[in-house]
N, C-alpha and C positions, 0 to 999 in steps of 0.2 A: 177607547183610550189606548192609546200605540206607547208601546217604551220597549225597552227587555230588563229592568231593573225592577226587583220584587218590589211590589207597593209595602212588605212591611220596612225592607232598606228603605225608603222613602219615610214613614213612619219615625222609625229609630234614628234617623240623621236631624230630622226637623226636630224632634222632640230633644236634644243636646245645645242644639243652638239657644246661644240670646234671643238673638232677633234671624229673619229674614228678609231677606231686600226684595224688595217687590218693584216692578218695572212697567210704565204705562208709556202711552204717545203723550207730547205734547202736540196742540193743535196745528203749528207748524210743522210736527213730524219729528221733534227730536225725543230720543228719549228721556226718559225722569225714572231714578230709583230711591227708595224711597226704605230706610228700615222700618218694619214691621214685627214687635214680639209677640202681637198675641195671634197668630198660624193657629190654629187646630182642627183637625181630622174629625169627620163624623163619621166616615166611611171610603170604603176604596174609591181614589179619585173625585173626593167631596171635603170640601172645608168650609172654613170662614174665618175672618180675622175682624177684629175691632176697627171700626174706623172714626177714631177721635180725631186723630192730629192733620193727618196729609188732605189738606185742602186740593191742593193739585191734582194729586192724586185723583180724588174722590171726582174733580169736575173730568181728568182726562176717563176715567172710567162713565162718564153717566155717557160720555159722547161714542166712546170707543171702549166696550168691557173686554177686547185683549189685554192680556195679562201675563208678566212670566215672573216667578216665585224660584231665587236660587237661594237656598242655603249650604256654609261651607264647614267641613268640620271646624271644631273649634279645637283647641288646646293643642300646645306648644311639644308634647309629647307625640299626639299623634303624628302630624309633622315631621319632627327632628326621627322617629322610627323609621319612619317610610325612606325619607332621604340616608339612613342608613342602610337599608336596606335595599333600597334604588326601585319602591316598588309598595304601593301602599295597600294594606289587606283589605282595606273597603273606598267605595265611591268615596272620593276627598269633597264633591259637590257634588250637587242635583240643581237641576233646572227645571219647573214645573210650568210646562207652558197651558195659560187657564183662559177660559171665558167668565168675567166677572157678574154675578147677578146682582140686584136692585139692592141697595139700602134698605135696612129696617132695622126696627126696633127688635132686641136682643131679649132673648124667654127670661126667664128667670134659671132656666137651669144652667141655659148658655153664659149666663155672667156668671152662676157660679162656678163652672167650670174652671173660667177665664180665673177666677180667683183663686181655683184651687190649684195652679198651673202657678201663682206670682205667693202661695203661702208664705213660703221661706223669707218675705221681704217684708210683709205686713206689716213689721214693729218699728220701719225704716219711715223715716217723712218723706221722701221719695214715694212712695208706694201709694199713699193717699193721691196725691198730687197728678199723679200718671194714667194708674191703674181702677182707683176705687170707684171710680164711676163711671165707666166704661158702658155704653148701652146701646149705643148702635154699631150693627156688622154689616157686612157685605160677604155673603157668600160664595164662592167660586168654584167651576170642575175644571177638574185637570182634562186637558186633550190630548197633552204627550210627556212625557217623563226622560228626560235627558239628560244621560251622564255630564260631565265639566269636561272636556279633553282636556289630560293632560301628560298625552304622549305615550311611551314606556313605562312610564309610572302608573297609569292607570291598571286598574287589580283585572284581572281577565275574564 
């Protein structure tokens, strides 16, 4: 796995996000991005995310498991500081470029994980509807870990 950015920056940037956008081929070659909130880490350069919704998705991965995984920071704060400051103290994105592995069925530890990651929303009817039932993943490694360019502002 090639990058020069610390796997726990990678860590701690995914783990603030809502969602991350996940990017596959379509069969003609264009690309498809796709939000994805349940991201989580098992280990340096090792994850998995839930794959309920993104039909697309799921068939552009069974033909072609390239993969690339950006998340950006979130909140209006960190933002507005950096452009004060002409210079932001951490990566503002990551780009995680993955080979995706097969579909399967999710442990019982891995949903509850995935559960204890969406707590805060449980009392929400949103939360049933999205999250509660969550049981199949797709696992993915990272190949390379790539900062976002973005110029002089990027933290050195």
């Amino acid at each position: 796995m090639q990058h020069d950015i610390p796997w726990s920056d990678v860590v701690s940037l995914f783990s603030k996000v809502p969602h991350s956008a996940i990017a596959t081929v379509d069969p003609d070659g264009c690309p498809r991005v796709s939000p994805i909130g349940s991201v989580l880490f098992t280990g340096e350069g090792q994850g998995y995310y839930f794959e309920k919704f993104p039909e697309h998705m799921r068939n552009n991965l069974e033909r072609d498991p390239r993969m690339s995984i950006m998340a950006v920071a979130p909140g209006i704060g960190f933002w507005t500081a950096a452009l004060w400051r002409g210079k932001f103290k951490s990566q503002p994105a990551i780009r995680l470029v993955c080979e995706a592995g097969a579909r399967r069925q999710a442990t019982k530890e891995e949903r509850r994980a995935w559960l204890d990651k969406v707590r805060l929303f449980r009392r929400l009817k949103g939360h049933d509807i999205l999250w509660k039932h969550m049981s199949e993943l797709r696992e993915f490694t990272v190949i390379r870990i790539e900062p976002v360019e973005l110029g002089k502002m990027n933290p050195s």
